[in-house]
N, CA, C and O of each residue as an XYZ file, in Angstrom:
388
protein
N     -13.977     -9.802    -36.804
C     -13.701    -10.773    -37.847
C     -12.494    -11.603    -37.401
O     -11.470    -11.143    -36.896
N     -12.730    -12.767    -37.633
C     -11.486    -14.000    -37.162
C     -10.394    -14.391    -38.163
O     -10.509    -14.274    -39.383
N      -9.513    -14.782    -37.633
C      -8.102    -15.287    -39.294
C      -8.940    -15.660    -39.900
O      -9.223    -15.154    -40.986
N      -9.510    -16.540    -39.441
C     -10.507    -17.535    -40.750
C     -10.735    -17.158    -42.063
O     -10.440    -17.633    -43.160
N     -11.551    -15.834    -41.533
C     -12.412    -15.053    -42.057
C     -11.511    -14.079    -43.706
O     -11.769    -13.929    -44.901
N     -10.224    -13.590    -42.558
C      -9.688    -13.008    -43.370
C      -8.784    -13.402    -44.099
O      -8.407    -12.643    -44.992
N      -8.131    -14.766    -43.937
C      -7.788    -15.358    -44.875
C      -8.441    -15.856    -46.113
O      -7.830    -15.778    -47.178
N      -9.728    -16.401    -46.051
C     -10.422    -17.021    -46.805
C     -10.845    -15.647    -47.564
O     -10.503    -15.742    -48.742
N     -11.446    -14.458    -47.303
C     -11.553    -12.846    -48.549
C     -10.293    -12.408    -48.831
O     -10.256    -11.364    -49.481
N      -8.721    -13.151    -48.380
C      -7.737    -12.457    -49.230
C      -7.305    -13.452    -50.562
O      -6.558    -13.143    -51.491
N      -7.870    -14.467    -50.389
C      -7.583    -15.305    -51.507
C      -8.321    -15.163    -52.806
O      -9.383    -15.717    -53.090
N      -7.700    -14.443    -53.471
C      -8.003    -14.404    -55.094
C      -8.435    -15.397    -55.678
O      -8.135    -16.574    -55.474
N      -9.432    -14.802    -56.713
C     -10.183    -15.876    -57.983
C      -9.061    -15.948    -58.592
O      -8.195    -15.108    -58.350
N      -8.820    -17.084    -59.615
C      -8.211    -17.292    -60.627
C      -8.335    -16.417    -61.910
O      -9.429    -16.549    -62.458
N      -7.473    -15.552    -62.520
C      -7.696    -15.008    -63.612
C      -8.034    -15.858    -64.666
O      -7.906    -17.065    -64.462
N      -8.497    -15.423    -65.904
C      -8.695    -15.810    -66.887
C      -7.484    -16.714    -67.468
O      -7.520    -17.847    -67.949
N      -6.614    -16.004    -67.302
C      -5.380    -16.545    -68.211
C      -4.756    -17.846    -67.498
O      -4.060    -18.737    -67.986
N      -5.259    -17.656    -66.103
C      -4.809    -19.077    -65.106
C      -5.725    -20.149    -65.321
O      -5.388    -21.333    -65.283
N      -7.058    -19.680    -65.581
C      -7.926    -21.012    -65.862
C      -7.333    -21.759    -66.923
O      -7.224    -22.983    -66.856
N      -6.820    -20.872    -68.214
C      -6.721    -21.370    -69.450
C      -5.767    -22.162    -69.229
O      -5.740    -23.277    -69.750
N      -4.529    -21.587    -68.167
C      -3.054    -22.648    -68.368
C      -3.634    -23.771    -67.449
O      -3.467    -24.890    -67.934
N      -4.015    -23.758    -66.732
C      -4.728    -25.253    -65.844
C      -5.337    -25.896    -66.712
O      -5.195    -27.096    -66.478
N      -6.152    -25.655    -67.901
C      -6.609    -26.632    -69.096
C      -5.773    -26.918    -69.882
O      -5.732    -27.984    -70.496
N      -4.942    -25.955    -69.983
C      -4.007    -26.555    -71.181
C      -2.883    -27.230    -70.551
O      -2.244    -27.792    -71.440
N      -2.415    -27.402    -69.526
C      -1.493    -28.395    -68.959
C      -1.934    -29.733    -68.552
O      -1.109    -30.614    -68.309
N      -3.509    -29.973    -68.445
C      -3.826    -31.004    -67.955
C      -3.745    -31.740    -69.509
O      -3.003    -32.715    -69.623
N      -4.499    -31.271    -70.669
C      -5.133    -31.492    -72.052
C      -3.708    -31.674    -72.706
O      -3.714    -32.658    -73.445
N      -2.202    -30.878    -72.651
C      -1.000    -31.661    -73.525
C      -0.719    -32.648    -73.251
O      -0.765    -33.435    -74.197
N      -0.327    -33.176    -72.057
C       0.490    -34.617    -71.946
C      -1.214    -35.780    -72.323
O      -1.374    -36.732    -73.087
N      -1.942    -35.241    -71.588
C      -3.348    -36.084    -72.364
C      -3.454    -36.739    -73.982
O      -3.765    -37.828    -74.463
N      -3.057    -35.554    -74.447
C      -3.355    -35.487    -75.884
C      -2.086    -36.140    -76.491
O      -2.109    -36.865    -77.486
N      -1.191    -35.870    -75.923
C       0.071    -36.902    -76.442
C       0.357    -38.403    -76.118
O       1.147    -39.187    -76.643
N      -0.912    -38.630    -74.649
C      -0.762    -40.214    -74.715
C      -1.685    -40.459    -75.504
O      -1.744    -41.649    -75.812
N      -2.579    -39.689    -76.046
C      -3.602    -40.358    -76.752
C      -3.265    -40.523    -78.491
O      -3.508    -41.442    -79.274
N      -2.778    -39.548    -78.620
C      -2.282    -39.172    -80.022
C      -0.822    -39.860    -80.310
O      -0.311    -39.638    -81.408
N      -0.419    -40.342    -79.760
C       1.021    -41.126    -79.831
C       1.230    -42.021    -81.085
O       0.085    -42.449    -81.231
N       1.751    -42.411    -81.788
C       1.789    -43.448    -82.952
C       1.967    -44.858    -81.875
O       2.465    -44.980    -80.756
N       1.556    -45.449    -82.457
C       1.831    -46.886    -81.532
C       2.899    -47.981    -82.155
O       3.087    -49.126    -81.742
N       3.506    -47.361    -83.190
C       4.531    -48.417    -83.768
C       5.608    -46.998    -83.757
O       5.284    -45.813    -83.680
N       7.007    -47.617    -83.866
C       7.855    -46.842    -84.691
C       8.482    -46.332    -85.971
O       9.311    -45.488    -86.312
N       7.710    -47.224    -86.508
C       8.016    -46.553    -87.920
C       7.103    -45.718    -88.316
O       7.347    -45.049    -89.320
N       5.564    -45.519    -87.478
C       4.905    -44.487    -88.039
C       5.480    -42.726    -87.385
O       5.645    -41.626    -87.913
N       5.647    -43.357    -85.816
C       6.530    -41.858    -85.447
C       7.519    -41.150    -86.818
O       7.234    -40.131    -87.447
N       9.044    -42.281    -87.072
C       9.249    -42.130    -88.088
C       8.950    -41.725    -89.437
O       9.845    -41.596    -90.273
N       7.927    -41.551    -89.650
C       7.252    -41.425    -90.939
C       6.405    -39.962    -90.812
O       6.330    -39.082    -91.670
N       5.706    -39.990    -89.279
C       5.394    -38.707    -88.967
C       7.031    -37.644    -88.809
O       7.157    -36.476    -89.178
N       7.790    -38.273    -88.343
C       8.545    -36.840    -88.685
C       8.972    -36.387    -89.615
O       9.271    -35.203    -89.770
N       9.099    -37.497    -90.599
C      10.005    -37.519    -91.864
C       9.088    -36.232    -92.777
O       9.478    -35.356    -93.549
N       7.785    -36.592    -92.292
C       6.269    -35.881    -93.438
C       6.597    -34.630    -92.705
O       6.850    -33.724    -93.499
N       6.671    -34.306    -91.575
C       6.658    -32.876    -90.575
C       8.051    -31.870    -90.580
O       8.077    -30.639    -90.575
N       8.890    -32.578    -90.587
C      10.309    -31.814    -90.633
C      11.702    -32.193    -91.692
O      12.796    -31.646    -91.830
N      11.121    -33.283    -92.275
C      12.395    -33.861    -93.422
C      13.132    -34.433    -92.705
O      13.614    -35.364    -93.349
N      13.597    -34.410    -91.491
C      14.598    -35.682    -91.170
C      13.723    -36.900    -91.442
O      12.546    -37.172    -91.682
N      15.286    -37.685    -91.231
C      14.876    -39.301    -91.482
C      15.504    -39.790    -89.557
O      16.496    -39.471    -88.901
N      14.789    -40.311    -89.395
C      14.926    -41.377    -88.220
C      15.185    -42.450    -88.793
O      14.990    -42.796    -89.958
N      15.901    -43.283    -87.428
C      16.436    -44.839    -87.866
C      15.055    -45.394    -86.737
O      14.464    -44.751    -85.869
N      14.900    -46.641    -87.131
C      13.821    -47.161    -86.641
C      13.897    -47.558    -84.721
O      12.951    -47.569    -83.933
N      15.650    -47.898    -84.393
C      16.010    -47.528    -83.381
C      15.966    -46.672    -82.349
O      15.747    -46.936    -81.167
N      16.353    -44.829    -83.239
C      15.734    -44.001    -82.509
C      14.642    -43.598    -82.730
O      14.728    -42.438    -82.326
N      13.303    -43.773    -83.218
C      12.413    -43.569    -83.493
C      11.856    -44.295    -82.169
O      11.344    -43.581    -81.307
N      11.923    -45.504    -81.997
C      11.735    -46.096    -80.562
C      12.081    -45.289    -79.589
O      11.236    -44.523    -79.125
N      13.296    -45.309    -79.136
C      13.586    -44.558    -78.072
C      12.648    -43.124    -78.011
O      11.955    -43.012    -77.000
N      12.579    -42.063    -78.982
C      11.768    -40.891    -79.432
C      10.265    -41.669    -78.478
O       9.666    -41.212    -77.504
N      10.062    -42.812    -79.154
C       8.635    -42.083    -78.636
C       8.399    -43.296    -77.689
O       7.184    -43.491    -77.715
N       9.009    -44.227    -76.843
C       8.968    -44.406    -75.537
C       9.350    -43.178    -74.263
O       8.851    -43.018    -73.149
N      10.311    -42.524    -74.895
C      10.480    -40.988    -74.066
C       9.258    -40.128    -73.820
O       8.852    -39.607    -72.781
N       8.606    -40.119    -75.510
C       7.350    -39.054    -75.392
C       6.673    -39.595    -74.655
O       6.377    -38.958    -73.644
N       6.105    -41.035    -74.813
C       4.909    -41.664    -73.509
C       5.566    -41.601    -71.876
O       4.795    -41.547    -70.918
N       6.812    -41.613    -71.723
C       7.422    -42.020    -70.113
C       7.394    -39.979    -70.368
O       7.588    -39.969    -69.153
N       7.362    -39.092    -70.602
C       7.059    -37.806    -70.321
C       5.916    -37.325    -69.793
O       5.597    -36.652    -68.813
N       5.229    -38.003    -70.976
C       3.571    -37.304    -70.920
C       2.806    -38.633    -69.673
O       1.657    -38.711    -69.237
N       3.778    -39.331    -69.470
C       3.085    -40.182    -67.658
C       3.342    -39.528    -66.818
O       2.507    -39.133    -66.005
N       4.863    -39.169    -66.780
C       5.164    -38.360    -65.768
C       4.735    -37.028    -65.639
O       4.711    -36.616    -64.479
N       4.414    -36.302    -66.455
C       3.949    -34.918    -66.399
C       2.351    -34.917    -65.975
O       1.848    -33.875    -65.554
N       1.466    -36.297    -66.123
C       0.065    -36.318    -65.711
C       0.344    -36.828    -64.140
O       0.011    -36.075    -63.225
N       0.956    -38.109    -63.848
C       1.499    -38.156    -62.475
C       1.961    -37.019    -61.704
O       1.765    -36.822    -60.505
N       2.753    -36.112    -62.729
C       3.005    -34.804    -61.637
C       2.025    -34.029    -60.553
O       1.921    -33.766    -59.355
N       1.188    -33.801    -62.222
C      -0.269    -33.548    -61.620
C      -1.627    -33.759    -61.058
O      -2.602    -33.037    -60.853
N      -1.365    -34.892    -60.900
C      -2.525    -35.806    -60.031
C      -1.548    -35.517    -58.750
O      -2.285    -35.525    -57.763
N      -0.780    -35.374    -58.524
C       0.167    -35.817    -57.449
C      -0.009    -34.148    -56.787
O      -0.672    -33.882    -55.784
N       0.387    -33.633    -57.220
C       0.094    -31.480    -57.497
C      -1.362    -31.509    -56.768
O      -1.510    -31.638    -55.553
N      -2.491    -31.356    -57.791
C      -3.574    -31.783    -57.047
C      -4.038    -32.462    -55.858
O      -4.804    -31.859    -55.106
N      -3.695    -33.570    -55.611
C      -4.437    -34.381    -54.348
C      -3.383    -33.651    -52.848
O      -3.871    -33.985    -51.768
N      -2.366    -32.951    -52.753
C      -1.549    -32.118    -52.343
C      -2.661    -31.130    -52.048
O      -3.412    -30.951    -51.089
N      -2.546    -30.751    -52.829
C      -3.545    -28.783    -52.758
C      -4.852    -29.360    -52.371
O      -5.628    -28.581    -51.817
N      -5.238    -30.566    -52.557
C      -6.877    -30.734    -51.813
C      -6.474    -31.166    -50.347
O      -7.136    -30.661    -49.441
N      -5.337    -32.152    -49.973
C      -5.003    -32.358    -48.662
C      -4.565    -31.287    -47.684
O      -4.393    -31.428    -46.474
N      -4.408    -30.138    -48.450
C      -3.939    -29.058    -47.694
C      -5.187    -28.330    -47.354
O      -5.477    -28.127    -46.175
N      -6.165    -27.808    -48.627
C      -7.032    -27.134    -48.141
C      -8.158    -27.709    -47.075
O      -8.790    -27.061    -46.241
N      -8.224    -29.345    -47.405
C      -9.071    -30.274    -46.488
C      -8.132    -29.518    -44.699
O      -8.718    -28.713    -43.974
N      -6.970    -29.947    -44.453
C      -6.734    -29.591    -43.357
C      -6.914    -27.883    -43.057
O      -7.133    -27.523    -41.901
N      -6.839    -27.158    -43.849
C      -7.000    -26.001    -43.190
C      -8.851    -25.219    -43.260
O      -9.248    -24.080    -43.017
N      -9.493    -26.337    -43.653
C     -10.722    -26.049    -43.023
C     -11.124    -26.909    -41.616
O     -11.904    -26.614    -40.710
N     -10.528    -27.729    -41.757
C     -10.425    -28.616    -40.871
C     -10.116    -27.790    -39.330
O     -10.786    -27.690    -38.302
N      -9.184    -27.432    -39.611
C      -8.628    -26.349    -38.185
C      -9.584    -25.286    -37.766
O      -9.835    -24.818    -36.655
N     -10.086    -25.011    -39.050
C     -11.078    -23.995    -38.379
C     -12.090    -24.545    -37.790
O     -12.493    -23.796    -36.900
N     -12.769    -25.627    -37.876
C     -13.637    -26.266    -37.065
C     -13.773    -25.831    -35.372
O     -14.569    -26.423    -34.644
């Protein structure tokens, strides 16, 4: 039997509990660009209904230009994460050729 060989039967399936966090990390920042209020006074109004503070319409802006520049960067992370782990595994079948 060759490295090849035995590298490729020491690599573990994904558990259950790993599939789930790979869906649920792709599906939050998703769901928060999608679900976002698109004005600030409704953010505002959503928190006011959710937790009793009051926001000023100022930071209510800032609040949720942060939440969208998060939930870009946290999907950029992972497109970026991904095409990584496919360029890697592309080259190391590659070698075995």
């Amino acid at each position: 039997m060759n490295a090849c060989c035995q590298a490729a039967s020491s690599r573990k399936s994904p558990t259950w509990t790993r599939r789930v966090r790979g869906v649920f990390v792709w599906i939050a920042p998703s769901a928060m660009l999608a679900l976002a209020p698109k004005c600030p006074a409704c953010l505002a109004a959503y928190v006011m209904l959710w937790s009793g503070l009051g926001l000023s319409l100022s930071a209510a802006t800032y609040l949720r230009w942060s939440l969208l520049s998060l939930s870009a960067a946290a999907l950029l992370y992972l497109i970026a994460e991904r095409l990584h782990r496919l360029r890697v595994n592309f080259n190391y079948f590659k070698k075995g050729d």
